[in-house]
C-alpha positions in Angstrom: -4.7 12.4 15.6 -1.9 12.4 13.1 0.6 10.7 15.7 -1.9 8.3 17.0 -2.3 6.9 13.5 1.6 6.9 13.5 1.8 5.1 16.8 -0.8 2.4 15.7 1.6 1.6 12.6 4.8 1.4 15.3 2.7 -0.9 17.0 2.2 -3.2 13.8 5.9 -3.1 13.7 6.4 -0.2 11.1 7.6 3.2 10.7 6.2 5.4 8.2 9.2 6.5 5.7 9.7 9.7 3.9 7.5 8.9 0.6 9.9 7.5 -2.3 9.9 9.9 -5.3 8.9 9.2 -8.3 10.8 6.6 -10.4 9.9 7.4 -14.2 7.5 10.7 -15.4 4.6 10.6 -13.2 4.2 12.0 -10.0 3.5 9.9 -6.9 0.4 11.6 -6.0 -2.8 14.0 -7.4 -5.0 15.9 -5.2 -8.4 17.0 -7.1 -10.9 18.3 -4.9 -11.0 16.4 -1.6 -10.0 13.0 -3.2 -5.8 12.5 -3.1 -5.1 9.7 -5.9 -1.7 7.9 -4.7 0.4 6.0 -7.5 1.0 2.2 -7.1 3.4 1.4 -4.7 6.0 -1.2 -4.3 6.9 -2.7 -0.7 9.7 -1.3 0.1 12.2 -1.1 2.9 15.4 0.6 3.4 15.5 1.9 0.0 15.1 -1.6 -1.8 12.5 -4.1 -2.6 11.5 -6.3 0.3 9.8 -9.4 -1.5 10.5 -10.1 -4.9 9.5 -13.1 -7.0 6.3 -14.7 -7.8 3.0 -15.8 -5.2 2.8 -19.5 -6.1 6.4 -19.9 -6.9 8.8 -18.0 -5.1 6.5 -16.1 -3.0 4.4 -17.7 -0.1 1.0 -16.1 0.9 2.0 -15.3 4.7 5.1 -13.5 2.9 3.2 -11.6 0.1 0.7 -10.6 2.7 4.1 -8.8 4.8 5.0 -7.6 0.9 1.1 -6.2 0.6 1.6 -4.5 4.5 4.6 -2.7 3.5 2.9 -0.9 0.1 0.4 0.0 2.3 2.7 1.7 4.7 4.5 3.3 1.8 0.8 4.5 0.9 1.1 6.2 4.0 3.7 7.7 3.5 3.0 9.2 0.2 -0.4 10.5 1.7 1.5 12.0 4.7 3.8 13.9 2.0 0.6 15.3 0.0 -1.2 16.3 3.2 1.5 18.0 4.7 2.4 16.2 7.1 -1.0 15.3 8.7 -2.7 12.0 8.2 -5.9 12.9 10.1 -6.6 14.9 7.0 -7.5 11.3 5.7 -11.8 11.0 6.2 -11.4 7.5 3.8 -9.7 5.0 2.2 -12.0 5.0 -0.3 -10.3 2.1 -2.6 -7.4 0.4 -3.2 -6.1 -1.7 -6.7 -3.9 -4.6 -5.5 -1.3 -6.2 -8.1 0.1 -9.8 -7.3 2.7 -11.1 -9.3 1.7 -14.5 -9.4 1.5 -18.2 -11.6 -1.1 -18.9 -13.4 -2.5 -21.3 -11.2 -2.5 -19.0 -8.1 -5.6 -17.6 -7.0 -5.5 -16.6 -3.7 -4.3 -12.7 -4.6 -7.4 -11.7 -2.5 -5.8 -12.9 0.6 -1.8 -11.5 -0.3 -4.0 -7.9 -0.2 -5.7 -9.0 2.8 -2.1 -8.1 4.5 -2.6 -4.3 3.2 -6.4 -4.2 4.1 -6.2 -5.0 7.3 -2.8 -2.8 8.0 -4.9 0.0 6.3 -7.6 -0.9 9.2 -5.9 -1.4 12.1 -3.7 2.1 11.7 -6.8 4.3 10.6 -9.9 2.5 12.1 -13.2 3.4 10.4 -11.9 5.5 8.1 -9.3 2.5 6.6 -12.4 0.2 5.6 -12.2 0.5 1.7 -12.9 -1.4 -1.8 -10.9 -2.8 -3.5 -9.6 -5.3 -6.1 -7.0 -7.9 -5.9 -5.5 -9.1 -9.3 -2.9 -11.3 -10.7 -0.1 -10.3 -12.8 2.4 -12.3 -14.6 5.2 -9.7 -13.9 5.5 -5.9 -11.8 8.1 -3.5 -12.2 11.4 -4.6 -10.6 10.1 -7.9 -9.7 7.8 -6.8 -7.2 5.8 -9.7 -5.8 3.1 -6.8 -4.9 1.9 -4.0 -6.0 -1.0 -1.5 -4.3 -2.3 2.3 -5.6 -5.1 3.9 -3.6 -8.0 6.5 -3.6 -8.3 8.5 -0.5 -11.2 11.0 0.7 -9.2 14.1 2.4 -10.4 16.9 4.3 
């Protein structure tokens, strides 16, 4: 099951990295019990950020909701790390918190985490269906245009 969910991101046109360590003191991921708390991440590729900038500004919806598809593939990765390997461990996505750097006059954040949602979906079926908030911010760490943590039922 673990490579099937694997082969559903390939076929959304992603690979899932090796999970990013941690960039200050924190850690990038907390099992308690069966629910695996995974740290906000950032979308990045190739060891950079992808999209930078501002929704509204710098930052168009179609390419915020590609910035909002790649945190959720590095939240894939991180949970791959803290399950060893296996992401059928994974029963739910239970929620996800979505950060949009954005103007003050942007308000469509809902559908920048749309891209993550429905990337979270596609790859895990059932079991990606999830809450989840989408909020603006007027900056993220290293001008990130997006920004996406998670809570995650595990087996």
């Amino acid at each position: 099951m673990s490579a099937e969910i694997e082969n559903r991101v390939k076929e959304l046109g992603y690979v899932i990295p090796t999970a990013a360590a941690p960039a200050a003191n924190y850690v990038s991921y907390v099992i308690s019990g069966s629910i695996l708390h995974i740290s906000g991440q950032l979308p990045i590729a190739d060891g950079k950020i992808a999209v930078t900038g501002h929704l509204g500004k710098d930052v168009d919806v179609a390419t915020g909701q590609k910035a909002a598809e790649l945190c959720a593939v590095n939240i894939l990765a991180q949970a791959k790390a803290a399950l060893g390997g296996d992401l059928s461990r994974i029963k739910r996505i239970i929620k996800i918190n979505g950060f949009v750097a954005s103007v003050p006059t942007f308000v469509e954040q809902h559908l920048v985490i749309n891209g993550a949602s429905n990337l979270l979906v596609n790859a895990l079926g059932e079991p990606g269906k999830h809450a989840r908030a989408a909020v603006g911010m007027a900056a993220l760490p290293l001008n990130a245009a997006v920004e996406i943590d998670a809570i995650v039922e595990i087996a």
